[in-house]
N, C-alpha and C positions, 0 to 999 in steps of 0.2 A: 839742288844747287843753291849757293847763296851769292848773291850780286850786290856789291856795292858799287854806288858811285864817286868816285875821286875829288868830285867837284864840291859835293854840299855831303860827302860820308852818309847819306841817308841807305838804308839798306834794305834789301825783299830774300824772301827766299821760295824757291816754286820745289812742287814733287806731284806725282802722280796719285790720286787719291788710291791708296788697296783695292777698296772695294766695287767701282765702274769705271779708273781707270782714267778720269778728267783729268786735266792738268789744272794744277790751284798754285794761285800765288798769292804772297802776303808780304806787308809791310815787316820789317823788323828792326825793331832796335839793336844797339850797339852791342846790348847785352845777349840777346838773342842769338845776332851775329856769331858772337865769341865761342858762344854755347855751341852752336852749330858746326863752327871750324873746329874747334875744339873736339869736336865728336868724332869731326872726319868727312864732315860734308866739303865739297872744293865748293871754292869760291874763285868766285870769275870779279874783276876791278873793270868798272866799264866809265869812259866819260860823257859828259853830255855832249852833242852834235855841236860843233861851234857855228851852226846858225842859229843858234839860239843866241850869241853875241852880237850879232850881227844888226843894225840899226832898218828896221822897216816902216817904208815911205809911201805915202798913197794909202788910199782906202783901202776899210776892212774890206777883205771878201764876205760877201753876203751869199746866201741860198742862192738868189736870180741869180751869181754868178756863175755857179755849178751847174747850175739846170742850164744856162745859154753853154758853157762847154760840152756837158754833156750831148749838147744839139750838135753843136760844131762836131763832138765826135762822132755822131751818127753818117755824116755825110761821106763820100768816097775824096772830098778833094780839101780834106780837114785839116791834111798837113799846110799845106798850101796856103789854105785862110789863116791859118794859125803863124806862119811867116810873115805873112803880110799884116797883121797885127801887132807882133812886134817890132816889124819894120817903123810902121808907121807911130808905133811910143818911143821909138827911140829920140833923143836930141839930137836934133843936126849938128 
């Protein structure tokens, strides 16, 4: 299959290696593309997620950050803490 995106036209195309069967993907050009469609391979037009547009505020997440979620996830009342967390980031 060959994947372009709409957004910045950069292009991949993925197959199943013959021989064990992996699945491989690779960058391609415009050229390669044409090549590809041209042969018969479908191509799939994908856009990027529009939160990728989207303006974010507040600090990077760090490592500590994931490791305290992933605490928070361990516990039985995680939904719970997890509301009241962003109860309390929210603006009055």
């Amino acid at each position: 299959m060959v994947r372009v995106c709409s957004d910045d036209e950069s292009g991949s195309y993925t197959f199943r290696c013959p021989t064990c069967a992996v699945a491989v993907a690779k960058g391609a050009s415009k050229r390669i593309v044409d090549l590809l469609v041209s042969s018969g391979v479908r191509m799939e037009v994908w856009r990027m997620p529009a939160e990728l547009a989207e303006p974010h505020v507040g600090p990077q997440l760090q490592p500590d950050d994931l490791l305290d979620f992933h605490l928070v996830l361990e516990r039985d009342d995680w939904f719970s803490e997890l509301e009241d967390l962003v109860r309390r980031s929210m603006p009055n």
